[in-house]
C-alpha positions in Angstrom: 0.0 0.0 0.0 1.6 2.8 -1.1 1.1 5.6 1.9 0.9 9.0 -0.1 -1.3 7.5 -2.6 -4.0 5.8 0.0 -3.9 9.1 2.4 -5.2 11.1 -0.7 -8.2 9.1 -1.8 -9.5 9.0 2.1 -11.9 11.6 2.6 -13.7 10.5 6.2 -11.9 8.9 8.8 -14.4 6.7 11.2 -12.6 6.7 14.6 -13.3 3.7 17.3 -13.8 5.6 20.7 -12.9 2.6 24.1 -9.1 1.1 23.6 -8.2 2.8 20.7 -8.8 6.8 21.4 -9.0 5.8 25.3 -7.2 3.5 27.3 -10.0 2.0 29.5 -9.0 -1.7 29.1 -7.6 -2.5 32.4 -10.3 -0.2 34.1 -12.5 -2.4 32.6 -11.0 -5.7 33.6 -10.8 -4.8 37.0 -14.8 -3.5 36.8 -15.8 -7.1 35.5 -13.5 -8.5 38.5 -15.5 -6.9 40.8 -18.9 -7.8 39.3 -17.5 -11.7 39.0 -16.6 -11.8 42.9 -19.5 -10.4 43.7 -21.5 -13.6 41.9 -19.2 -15.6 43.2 -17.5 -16.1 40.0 -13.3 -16.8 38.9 -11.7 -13.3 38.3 -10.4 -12.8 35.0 -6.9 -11.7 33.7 -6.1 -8.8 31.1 -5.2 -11.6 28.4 -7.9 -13.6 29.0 -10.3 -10.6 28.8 -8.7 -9.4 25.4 -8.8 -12.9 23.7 -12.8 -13.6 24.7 -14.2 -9.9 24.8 -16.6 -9.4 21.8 -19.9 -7.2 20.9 -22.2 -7.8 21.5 -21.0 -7.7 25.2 -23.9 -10.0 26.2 -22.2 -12.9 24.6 -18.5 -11.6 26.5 -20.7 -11.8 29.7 -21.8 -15.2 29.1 -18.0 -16.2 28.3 -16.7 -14.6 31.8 -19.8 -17.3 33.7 -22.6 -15.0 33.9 -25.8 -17.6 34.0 -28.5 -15.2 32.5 -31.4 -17.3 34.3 -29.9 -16.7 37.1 -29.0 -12.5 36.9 -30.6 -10.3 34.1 -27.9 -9.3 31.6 -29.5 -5.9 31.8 -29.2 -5.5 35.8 -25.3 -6.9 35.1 -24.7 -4.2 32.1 -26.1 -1.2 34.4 -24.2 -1.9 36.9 -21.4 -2.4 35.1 -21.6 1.2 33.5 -22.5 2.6 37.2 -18.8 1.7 38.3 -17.3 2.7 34.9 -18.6 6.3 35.3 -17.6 6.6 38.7 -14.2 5.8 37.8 -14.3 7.9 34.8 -11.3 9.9 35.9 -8.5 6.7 35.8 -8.5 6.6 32.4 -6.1 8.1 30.2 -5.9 9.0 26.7 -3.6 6.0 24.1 -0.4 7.6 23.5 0.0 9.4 19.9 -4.0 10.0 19.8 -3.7 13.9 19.7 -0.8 14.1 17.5 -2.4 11.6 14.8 -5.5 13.4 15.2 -4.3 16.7 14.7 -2.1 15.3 11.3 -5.4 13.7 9.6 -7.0 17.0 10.5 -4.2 19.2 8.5 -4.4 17.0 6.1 -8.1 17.9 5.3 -9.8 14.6 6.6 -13.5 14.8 8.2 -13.2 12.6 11.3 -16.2 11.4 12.7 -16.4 9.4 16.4 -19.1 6.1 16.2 -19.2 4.2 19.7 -21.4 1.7 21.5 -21.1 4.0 24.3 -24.6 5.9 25.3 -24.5 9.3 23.2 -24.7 11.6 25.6 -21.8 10.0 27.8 -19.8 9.5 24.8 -20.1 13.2 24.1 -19.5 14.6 28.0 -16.2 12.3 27.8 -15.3 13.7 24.6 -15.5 17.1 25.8 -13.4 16.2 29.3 -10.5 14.9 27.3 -10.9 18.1 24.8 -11.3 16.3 21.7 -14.7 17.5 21.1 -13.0 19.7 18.1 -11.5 17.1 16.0 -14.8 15.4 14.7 -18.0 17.2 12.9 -20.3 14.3 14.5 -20.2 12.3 17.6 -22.5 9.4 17.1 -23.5 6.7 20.1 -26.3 4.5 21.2 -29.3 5.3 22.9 -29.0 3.0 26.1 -26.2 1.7 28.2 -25.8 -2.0 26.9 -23.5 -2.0 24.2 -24.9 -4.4 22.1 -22.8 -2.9 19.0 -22.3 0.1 16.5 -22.9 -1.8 13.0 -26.0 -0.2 12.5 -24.8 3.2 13.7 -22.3 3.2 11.2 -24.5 1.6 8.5 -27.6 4.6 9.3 -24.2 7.4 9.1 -23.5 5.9 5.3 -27.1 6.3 4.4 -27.6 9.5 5.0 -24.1 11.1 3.7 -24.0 9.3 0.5 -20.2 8.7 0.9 -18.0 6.2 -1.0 -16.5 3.7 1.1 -14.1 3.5 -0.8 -13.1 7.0 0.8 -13.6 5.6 4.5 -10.8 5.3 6.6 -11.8 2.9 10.0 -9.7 2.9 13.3 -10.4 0.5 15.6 -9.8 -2.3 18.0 -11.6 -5.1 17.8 -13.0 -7.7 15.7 -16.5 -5.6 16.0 -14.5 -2.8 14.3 -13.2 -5.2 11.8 -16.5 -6.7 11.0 -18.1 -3.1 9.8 -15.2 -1.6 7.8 -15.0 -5.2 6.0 -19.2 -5.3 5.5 -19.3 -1.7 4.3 -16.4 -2.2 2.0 -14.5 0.4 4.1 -10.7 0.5 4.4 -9.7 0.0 7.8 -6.7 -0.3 10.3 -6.7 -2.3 13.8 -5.0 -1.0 16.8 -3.6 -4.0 19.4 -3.6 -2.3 22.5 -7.3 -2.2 23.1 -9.4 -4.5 23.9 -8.8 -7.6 21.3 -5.3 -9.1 21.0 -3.0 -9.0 18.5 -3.5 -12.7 17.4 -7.3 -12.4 17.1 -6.7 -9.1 15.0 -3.6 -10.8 12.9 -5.4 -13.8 12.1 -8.2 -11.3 10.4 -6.2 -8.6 8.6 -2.7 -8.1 8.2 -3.0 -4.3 9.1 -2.8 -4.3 12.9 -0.7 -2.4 14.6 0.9 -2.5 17.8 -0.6 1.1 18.9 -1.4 4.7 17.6 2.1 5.5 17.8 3.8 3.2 15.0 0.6 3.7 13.1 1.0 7.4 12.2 4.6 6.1 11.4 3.4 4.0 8.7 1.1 7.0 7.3 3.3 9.7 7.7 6.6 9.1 7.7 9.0 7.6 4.8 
């Protein structure tokens, strides 16, 4: 892929918002923990958690031992999202996220943020890390539960018309994967979220190891 070449055909870049803008993985690992003691359930490690965590997240809490006839998935997921907010202020930004933002933005790209985070949350975290500025639409779900983005993103082609051909996904999971590869989107995966590199690798040979080397590989010789 020759780098000059592909920059200059993308005209929208659709950016992936937890583990690849944010770094919320371990937060998260240690939120499930929590909610797996108190069921009486094994704890989970961070490798475990990035080889089985998948949208939509009711299936991931299946995989972790949640017995849905036992708990509602829905009582699980709130609660879940109750601790996340309160601990809100742990998480940090990936490294490199600014600076690659800012180069896609001088070089003329529209970047738009698409998350199966609840809109409104979505947008107040936006705005606390001061990355509102960087993207002409913020787009979330309507509830709490994460149950994916696909038809987010497919509802955001609709109504612009745009080529996919001109799309530009960064993301970091399979989920991410999925929707640039059913819209006929280019894509590239970032491996420090919450999917590991192997599940990534054995899907698409563009993964790479964070934000970092990937604005090496699109802007530097």
């Amino acid at each position: 892929m020759e780098k000059k070449s592909f920059l200059d055909k993308i005209t929208h870049i659709i950016w992936d918002w937890n583990g690849t803008i944010i770094d919320d993985v371990a937060l998260c690992v240690d939120i499930m923990n929590h909610l797996l003691k108190d069921h009486n359930l094994p704890a989970i490690g961070l490798k475990t958690y990035r080889n089985i965590f998948k949208f939509p997240v009711k299936e991931y809490y299946s995989k972790v031992g949640f017995d849905f006839n036992k708990v509602s998935f829905d009582e699980i997921g709130q609660r879940f999202i109750e601790m996340y907010n309160q601990r809100i202020e742990e998480i940090k930004l990936q490294p490199g996220v600014i600076d690659l933002l800012s180069r896609l933005e001088e070089e003329g790209k529209t970047q738009i943020l698409i998350s199966a985070r609840r809109a409104d949350s979505l947008k107040l975290d936006v705005e606390r890390f001061g990355l509102t500025d960087y993207f002409t639409q913020i787009i979330g779900l309507d509830d709490d539960l994460a149950r994916g983005k696909d038809h987010l993103v497919e509802q955001f082609f609709k109504q612009n018309g745009i080529n996919p051909q001109n799309v530009l996904f960064i993301g970091d999971t399979e989920h991410d994967l999925d929707i640039a590869k059913s819209l006929g989107a280019h894509f590239f995966m970032v491996s420090n979220g919450h999917n590991s590199a192997w599940r990534l690798m054995a899907r698409t040979p563009f993964v790479y190891a964070n934000l970092e080397t990937l604005a090496d590989f699109l802007f530097n010789a």
